[in-house]
C-alpha positions as CSV (number, residue, x, y, z in Angstrom):
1,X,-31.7,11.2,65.3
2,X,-35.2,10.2,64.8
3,X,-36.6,11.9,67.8
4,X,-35.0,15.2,66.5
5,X,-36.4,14.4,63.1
6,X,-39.9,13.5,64.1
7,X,-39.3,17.4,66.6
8,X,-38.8,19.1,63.6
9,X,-41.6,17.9,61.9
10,X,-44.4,18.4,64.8
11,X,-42.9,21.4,65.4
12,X,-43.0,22.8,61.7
13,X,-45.9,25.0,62.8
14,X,-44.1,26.4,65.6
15,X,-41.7,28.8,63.9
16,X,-39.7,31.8,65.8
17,X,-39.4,35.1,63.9
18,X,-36.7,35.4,61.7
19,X,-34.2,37.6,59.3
20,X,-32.1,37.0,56.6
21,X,-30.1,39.1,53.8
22,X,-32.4,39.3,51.0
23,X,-29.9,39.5,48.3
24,X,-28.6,35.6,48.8
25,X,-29.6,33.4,47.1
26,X,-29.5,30.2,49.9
27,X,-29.8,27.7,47.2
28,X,-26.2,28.0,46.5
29,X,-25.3,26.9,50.0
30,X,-25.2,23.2,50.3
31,X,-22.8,22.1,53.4
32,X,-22.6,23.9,57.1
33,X,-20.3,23.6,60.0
34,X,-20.6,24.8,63.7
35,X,-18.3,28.3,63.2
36,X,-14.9,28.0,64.9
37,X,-15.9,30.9,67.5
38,X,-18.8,28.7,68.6
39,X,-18.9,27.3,72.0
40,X,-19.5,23.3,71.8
41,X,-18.0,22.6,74.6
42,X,-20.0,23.4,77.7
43,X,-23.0,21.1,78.6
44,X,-25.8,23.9,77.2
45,X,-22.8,24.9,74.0
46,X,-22.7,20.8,73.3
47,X,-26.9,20.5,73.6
48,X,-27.5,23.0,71.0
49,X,-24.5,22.4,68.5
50,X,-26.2,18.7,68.4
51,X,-29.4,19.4,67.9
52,X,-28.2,22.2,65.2
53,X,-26.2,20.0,63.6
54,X,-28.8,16.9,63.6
55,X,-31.2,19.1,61.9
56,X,-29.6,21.2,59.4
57,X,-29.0,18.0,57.0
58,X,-32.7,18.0,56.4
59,X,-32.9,21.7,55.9
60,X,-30.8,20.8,52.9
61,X,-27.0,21.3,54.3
62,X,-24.5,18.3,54.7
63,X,-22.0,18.4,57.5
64,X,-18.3,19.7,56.5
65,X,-15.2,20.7,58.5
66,X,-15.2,24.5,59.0
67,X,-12.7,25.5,55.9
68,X,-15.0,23.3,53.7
69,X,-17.9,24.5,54.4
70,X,-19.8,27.0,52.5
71,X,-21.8,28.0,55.8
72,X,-20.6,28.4,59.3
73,X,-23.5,28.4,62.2
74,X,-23.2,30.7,65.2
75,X,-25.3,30.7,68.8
76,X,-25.7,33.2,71.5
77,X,-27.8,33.5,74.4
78,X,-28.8,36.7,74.6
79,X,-29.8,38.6,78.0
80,X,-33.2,40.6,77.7
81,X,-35.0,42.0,80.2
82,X,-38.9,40.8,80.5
83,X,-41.1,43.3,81.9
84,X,-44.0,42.3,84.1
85,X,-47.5,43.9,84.1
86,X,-50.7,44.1,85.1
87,X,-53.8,43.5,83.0
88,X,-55.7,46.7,82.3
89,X,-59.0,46.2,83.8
90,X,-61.8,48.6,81.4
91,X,-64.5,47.6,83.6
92,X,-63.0,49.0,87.0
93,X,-64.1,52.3,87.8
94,X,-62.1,53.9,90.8
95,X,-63.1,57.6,91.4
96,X,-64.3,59.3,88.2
97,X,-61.1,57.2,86.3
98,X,-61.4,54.0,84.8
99,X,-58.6,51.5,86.0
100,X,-57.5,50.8,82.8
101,X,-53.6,51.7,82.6
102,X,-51.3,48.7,82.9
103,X,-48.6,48.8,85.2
104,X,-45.1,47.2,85.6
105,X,-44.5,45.7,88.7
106,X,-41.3,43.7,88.3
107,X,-38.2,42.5,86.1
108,X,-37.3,39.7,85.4
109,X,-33.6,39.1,83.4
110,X,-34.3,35.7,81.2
111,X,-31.9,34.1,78.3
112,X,-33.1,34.1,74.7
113,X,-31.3,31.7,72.2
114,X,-30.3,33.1,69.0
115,X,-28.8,31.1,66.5
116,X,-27.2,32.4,63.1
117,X,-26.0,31.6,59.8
118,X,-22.5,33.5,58.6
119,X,-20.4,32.7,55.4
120,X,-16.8,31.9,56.5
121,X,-15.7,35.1,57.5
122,X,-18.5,36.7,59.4
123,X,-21.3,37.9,56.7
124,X,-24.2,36.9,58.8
125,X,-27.1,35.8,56.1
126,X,-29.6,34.2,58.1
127,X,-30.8,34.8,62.2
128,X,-33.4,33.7,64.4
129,X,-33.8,34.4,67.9
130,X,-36.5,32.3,69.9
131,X,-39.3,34.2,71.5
132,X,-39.4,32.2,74.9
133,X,-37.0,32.1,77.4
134,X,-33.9,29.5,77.5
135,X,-34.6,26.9,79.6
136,X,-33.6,27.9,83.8
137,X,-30.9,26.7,85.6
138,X,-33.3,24.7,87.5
139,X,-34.3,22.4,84.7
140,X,-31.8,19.9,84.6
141,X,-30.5,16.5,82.2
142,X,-32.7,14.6,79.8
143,X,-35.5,17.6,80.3
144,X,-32.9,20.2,79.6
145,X,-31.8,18.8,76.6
146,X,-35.5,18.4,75.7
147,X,-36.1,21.7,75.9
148,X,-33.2,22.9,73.8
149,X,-33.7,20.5,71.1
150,X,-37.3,22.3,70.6
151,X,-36.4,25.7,70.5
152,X,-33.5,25.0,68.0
153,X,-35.7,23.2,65.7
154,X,-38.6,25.9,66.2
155,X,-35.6,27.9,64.9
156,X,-34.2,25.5,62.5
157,X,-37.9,25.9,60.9
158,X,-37.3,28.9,59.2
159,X,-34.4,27.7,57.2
160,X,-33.8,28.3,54.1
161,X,-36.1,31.6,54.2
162,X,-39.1,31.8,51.9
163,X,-38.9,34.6,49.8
């Protein structure tokens, strides 16, 4: 608990673009609970739910049980397809053209976490999805978990919104 506290706070700088629905007003929300829909479950599902839910007390939301809770948080890894390029080079001269297009010369699929606040229900309210990728397959245990506890409280950051 104290390593995901003192996360959050070195990490406060680090926030990941976010959106929420300007007419709430988040001060009336005061308790969250992982949505019933979520997956908590898997290894990855049970990694971020406990991060999430270590961090959302201190962004001013108590723990409740799903039907008491005025706030329901919601994950996804989303697919997205990263595109990579060259560097345009200005200063290369080939012919009587500079060398200053950049090209694409791969894909590569990646995972982006998204997490997402909802009133019970479905009205989603709040969403952030993290810029960099979700950690590979390859990275394994404690550095996993690592990993995931960063970019859910780069994401946490940005909760509640300022207006």
């Amino acid at each position: 608990m104290l390593r995901l506290l003192l996360l959050a706070l070195l990490l406060s700088g680090c926030a990941a673009p976010y959106d929420y629905a300007e007419d709430t007003d988040f001060n009336r929300f005061t308790s969250v609970a992982l949505a019933p829909t979520a997956d908590s479950q898997s290894l990855d599902g049970a990694r971020i739910t406990t991060s999430a839910l270590a961090l959302l007390p201190g962004r001013g939301l108590r723990l409740a049980e799903p039907d008491r809770a005025s706030l329901w948080l919601n994950y996804q890894l989303v697919e997205e397809t990263r595109l990579l390029t060259t560097i345009p080079r200005i200063t290369a001269h080939h012919g009587r053209f500079w060398d200053d297009e950049e090209r694409v010369y791969g894909a590569v699929r990646e995972l982006k976490l998204r997490l997402w606040l909802e009133e019970p229900g479905g009205k989603m309210l709040w969403s952030s999805k993290h810029p960099r990728a979700f950690p590979a397959a390859r990275v394994k245990g404690a550095e996993r978990s690592r990993r995931i506890e960063q970019q859910v409280a780069e994401l946490l950051a940005n909760y509640p919104p300022r207006h």
